[in-house]
N, C-alpha and C positions, 0 to 999 in steps of 0.2 A: 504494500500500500504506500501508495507516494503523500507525503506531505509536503503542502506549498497553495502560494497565493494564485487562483484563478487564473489572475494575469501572467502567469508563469509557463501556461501550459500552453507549448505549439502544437499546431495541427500535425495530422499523421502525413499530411500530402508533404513530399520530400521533396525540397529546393538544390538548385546546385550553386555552391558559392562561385563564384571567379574572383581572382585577385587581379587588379587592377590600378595602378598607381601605388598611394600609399594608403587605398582606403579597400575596402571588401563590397562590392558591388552582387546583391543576391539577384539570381534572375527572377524573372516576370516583375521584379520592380524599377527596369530600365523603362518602360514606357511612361512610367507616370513619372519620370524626375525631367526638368529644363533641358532643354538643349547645351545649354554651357555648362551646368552641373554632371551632364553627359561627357562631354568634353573633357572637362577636367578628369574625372576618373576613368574614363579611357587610355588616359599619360602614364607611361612608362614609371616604375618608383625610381630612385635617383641611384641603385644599388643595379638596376635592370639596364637604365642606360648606360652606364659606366661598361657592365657587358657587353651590350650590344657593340661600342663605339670601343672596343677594346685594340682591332686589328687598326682603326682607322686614327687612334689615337697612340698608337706602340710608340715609346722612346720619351714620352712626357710623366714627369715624375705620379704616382696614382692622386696625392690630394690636391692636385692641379687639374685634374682629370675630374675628380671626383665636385671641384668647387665650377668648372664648368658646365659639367651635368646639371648642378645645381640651377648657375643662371640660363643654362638653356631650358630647363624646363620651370622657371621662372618667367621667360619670354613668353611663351608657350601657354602658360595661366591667363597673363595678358592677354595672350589674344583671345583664350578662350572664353571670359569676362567678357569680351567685347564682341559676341557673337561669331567670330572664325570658329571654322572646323578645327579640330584638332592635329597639330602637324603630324607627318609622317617621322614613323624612327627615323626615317636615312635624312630630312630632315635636320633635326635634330640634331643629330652628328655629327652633319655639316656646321652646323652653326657652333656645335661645339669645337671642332676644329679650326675654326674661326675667329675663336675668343681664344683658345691656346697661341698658335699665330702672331696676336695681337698682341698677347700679355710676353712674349716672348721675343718677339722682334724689337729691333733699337727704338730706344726712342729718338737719339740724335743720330738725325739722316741726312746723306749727301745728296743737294737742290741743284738745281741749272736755277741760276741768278738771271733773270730775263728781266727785271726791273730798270735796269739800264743807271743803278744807283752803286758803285764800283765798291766803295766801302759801304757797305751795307748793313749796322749796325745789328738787326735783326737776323742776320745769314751767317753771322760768323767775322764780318768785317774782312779783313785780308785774306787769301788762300793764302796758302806758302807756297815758295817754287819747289819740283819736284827734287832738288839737291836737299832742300831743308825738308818736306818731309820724308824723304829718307834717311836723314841724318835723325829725324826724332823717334820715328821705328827703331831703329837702332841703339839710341838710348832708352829706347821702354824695353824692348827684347833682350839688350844683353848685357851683360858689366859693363862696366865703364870705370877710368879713372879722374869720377867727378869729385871727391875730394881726397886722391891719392898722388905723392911724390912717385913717379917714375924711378927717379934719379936715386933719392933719397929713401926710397922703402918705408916711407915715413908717410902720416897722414898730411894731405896739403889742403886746401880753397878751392870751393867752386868758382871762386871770384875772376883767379889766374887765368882761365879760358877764354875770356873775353876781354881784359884788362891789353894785353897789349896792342890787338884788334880796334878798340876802342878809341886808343889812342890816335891811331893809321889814319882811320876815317874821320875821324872829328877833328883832328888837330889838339886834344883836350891834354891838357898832365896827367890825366887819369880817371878812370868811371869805373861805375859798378852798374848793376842790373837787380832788380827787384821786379815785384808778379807785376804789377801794373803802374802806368803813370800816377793813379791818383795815390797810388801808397808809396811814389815816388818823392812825390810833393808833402802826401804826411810827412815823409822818414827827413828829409830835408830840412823841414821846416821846423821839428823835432831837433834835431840833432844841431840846426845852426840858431834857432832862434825861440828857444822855450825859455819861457819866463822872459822874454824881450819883448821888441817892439819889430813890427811888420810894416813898411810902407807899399800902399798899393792904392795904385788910379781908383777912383770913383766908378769910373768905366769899365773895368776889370776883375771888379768885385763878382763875378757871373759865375751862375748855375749851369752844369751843364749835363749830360746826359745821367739818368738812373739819381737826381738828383741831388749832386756834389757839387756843393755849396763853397766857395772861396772861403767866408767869412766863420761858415761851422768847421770848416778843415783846419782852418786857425785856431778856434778854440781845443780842438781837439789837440792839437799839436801842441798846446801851451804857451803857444807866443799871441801877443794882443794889436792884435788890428789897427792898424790906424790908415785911415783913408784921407785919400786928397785930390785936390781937384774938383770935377763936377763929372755930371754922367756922360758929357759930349765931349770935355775938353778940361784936360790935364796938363802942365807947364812942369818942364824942369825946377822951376824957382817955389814948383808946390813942393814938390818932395825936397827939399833943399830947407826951407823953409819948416818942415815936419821934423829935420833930423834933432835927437836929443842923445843925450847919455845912454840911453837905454835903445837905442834902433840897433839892429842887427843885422837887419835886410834892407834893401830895396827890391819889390814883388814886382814882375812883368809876368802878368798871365793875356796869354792866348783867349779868343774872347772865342774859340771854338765853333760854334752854332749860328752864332750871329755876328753880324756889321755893320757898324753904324756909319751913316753916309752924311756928306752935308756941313752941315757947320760943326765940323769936327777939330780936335788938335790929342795929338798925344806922341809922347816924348818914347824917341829911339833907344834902341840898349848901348848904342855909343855912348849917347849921352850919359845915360845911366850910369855907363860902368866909370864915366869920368869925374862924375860928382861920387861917385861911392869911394873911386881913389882918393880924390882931394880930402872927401872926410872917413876916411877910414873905417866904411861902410858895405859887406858884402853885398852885392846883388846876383837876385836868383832868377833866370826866366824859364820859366813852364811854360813852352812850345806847346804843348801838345801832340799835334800830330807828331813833327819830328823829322820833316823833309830833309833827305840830304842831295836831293837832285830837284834845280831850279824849275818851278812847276812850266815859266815863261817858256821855258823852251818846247811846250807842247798845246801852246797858244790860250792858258791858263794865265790867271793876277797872280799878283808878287805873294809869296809865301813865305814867313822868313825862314832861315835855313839856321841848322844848326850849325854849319861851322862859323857861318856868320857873328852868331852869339860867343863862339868859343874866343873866335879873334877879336872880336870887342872886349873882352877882359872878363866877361860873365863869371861870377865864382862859381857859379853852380850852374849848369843847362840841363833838363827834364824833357822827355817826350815818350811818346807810345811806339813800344816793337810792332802794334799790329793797325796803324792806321795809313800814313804815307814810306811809311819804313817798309814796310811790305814782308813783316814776318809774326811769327806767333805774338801773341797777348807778352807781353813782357813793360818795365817802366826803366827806360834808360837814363842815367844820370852820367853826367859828365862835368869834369873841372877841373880845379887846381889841387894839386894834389895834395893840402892840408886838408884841404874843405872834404875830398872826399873820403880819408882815412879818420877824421871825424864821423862821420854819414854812416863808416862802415862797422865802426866800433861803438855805435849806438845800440843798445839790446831791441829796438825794434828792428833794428836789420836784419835779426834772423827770421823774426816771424813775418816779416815780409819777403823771403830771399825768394829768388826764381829757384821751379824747379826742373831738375836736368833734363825732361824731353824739352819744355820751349828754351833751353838755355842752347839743346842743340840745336833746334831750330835755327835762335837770332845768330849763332855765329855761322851756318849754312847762308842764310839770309844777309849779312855784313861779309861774308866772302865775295859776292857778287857784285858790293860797292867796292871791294879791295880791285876787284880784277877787272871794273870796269865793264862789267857786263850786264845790270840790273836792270836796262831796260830791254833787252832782252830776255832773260831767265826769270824775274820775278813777277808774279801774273799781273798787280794790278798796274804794274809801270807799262807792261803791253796791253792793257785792256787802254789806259790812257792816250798811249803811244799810237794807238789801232787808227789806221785813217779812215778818214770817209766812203773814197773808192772803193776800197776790200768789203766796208759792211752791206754799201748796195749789191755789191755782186753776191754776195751770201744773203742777202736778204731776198732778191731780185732770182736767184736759183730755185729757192727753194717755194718763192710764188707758182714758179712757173713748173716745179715737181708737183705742185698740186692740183693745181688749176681750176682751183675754185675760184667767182666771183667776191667770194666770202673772205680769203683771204687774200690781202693784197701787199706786195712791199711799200714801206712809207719813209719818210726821215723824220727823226722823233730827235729831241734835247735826251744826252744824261746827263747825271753829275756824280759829281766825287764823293760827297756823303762821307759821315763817318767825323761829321764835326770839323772835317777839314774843307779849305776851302769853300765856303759860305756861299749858297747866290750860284755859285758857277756852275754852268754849263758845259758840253762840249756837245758838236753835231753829231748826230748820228743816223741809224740805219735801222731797222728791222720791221717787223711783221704784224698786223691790223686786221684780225678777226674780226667780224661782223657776226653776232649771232644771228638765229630767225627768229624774228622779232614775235611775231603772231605766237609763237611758243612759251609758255612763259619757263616750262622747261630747260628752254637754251639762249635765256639771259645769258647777259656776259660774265655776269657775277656766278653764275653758275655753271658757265665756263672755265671760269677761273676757278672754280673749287675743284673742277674735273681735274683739271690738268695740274692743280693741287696734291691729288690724292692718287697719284699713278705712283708706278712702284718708287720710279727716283722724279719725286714731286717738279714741277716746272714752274714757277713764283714769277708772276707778270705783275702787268697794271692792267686796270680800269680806267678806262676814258672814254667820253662822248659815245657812251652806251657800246663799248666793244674793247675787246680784248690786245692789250699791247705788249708786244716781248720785243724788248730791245736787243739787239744780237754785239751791244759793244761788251756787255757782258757777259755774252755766252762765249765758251772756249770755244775755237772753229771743229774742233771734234764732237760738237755735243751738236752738230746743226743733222745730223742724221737721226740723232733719238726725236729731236725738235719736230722733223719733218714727219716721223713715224707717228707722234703723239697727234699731232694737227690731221693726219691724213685717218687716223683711226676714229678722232673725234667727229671727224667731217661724217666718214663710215655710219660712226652708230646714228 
């Protein structure tokens, strides 16, 4: 005799369960339940897909596998909430495979630069030539003696590698290298002028990229600002007029980004460094970019140059490895050889030192100003260097390899970007997609996301509703993938 509550007891007629997702589906109660609650219990359990997608998935660790399954069949819920059929396993799979892929592949990816913007802040700013980045594979792959005496068997300086190099190409008594310009200008400003006094234009007090501030970098450093002049126009006899007991510098920064035109004045580093002689005043200029080849001679305004600064008597001269220098990320300093055995023996120099790939980089990259070859071998001096002629004819080719109305060759402006060279321009050459317009599909902005998101991405402009890639910035070996992307585009 059975004991128990009424509601306990089931009928003799025998059901058959199925297991189904992660819930128990009895039959003859599939018709009376929603379509999406069908759905859902239809889906694979997250133990069954892992299974199933086991061949198509070999070689990926299982709880990468397993956390796949997951949001694949999290998609899949989605949709089934939302009135879809329920996917297929293979499906599934796929998608799973898809998010492995994903989560697995670089995040930092090599682009074709079609923006026709040569230093490109956003892309990485300079390539290196292909001397310096094989000199940096090299120092990431194998030993090296970066702080070892050859000679001596003895521990030596990263510093020695670049130090005599330095010298060659500047003209300088002697430099060092640190990660970047602005930790250039800390460690400087630090090391020669903490707890002192800073003089610097009114005009030159600027912000400039990732927001580094003149006047917070000074604070930071420990030396105290003192400005002079106005924000148009600066006089020798201001900074002359500022010196006290307590100044250490005279500041010439690079106004980077911007240029002011017009009713302007501001005082030379000759001058500079004449009145910091008379009063027994170092002076430091922060270049920035770091030009050491006259921009004039590729139909480019005056840039000043760093040996310029050197030979003016500069105690200190600062600029970027990876803007007009044309090599890795790196912050060059160069001077007289008190100032920089100072700078070097300041304890931020260590946590700011370069490290040995871009160290091999910048001397790959400064052999090529030694030998007199940089506008040759270093990419952004031949992207500048590139004429007119050559870019119609590669632009005007690869028109005529497609032969769409759609695409036509054009002449477009770039420029230098990259903080340097302000405003300028140079002519140029490349290619003017038209989408169809009636589609909203094949916008130009959705053009541009296309040709975004191919395997090695293509980064144009937008303009006057169509797509624009400038070819002064494509390397002439990338006009074959170019021509591929645009003729597959065209295709779909």
């Amino acid at each position: 005799m059975q004991i128990g509550h009424a509601g306990d007891q089931r009928p003799d007629v025998p059901r058959e369960q199925v297991s189904a997702g992660e819930s128990t589906v009895v039959a003859g109660e599939s018709a009376d339940l929603a379509p999406a609650t069908r759905a859902l219990r239809a889906l694979p359990s997250v133990e069954r897909l892992v299974q199933i997608a086991a061949d198509a998935c070999a070689g990926w660790p299982r709880p990468m596998i397993v956390d796949a399954a997951r949001e694949a069949l999290a998609w899949a819920r989605e949709r089934a909430r939302a009135g879809d059929p329920p996917p297929a396993a293979a499906s599934l799979v796929t998608t799973m495979v898809e998010m492995l892929h994903q989560r697995t592949s670089p995040s930092l990816r090599t682009v074709i630069n079609a923006t026709g913007v040569i230093l490109h802040t956003n892309l990485g700013r300079a390539p290196v030539s292909e001397a310096a980045g094989q000199a940096m594979l090299m120092a990431a792959t194998h030993y090296s003696n970066l702080e070892f005496d050859l000679d001596s068997g003895e521990r030596g300086s990263r510093h020695v590698h670049l130090r005599t190099l330095l010298r060659e190409v500047t003209g300088a008594e002697d430099g060092l290298v640190v990660n970047n310009n602005a930790g250039a200008v800390l460690l400087c400003l630090s090391a020669l002028a903490g707890g002192r006094e800073v003089i610097v234009s009114r005009g030159q007090a600027v912000e400039i990229g990732g927001g580094f501030r003149i006047p917070e970098v000074m604070r930071q450093s420990g030396a105290d600002l003192v400005e002079v002049g106005t924000t148009n126009r600066t006089y020798l006899s201001d900074y002359e007029a500022a010196i006290t007991e307590r100044t250490a510098l005279l500041l010439r920064v690079h106004p980077s980004n911007f240029r002011l035109d017009g009713f302007v004045h501001a005082v030379g580093i000759a001058e500079m460094t004449d009145l910091g002689r008379r009063r027994g005043v170092g002076v430091m200029d922060d270049l920035g970019s770091g030009a050491l080849l006259d921009p004039r001679s590729f139909g480019l305004r005056d840039e000043p140059l760093v040996q310029d600064s050197v030979r003016a008597g500069a105690t200190v001269v600062c600029f970027s490895g990876d803007k007009l220098l044309g090599g890795p990320q790196a912050g060059v300093i160069v001077g007289s050889r008190e100032a920089i055995e100072r700078i070097r023996r300041h304890p931020l120099a260590r946590a700011l030192r370069i490290d040995k790939v871009s160290l091999a980089g910048l001397e790959a990259t400064l052999r090529h100003y030694q030998r007199g070859e940089a506008t040759r071998m270093i990419p952004i001096w031949r992207m500048i260097a590139r004429s007119c002629d050559d870019l119609e004819r590669r632009a005007r080719q690869i028109e005529r390899s497609i032969g769409s109305p759609r695409v036509r060759a054009a002449e477009m402006l770039a420029t230098v970007g990259g903080g340097s060279l302000p405003q300028e321009t140079l002519p140029s050459w490349g290619l003017v997609i038209s989408p169809i317009t009636a589609d909203p599909g094949q916008s130009a902005h959705s053009l541009a996301r296309r040709l975004r998101n191919r395997v090695r991405p293509i980064i144009g402009r937008v303009e006057r509703d169509a797509v624009w890639l400038d070819l002064r910035t494509v390397e002439p070996e990338h006009d074959a993938e170019v021509l591929a992307a645009l003729r597959s585009e065209l295709t779909e």
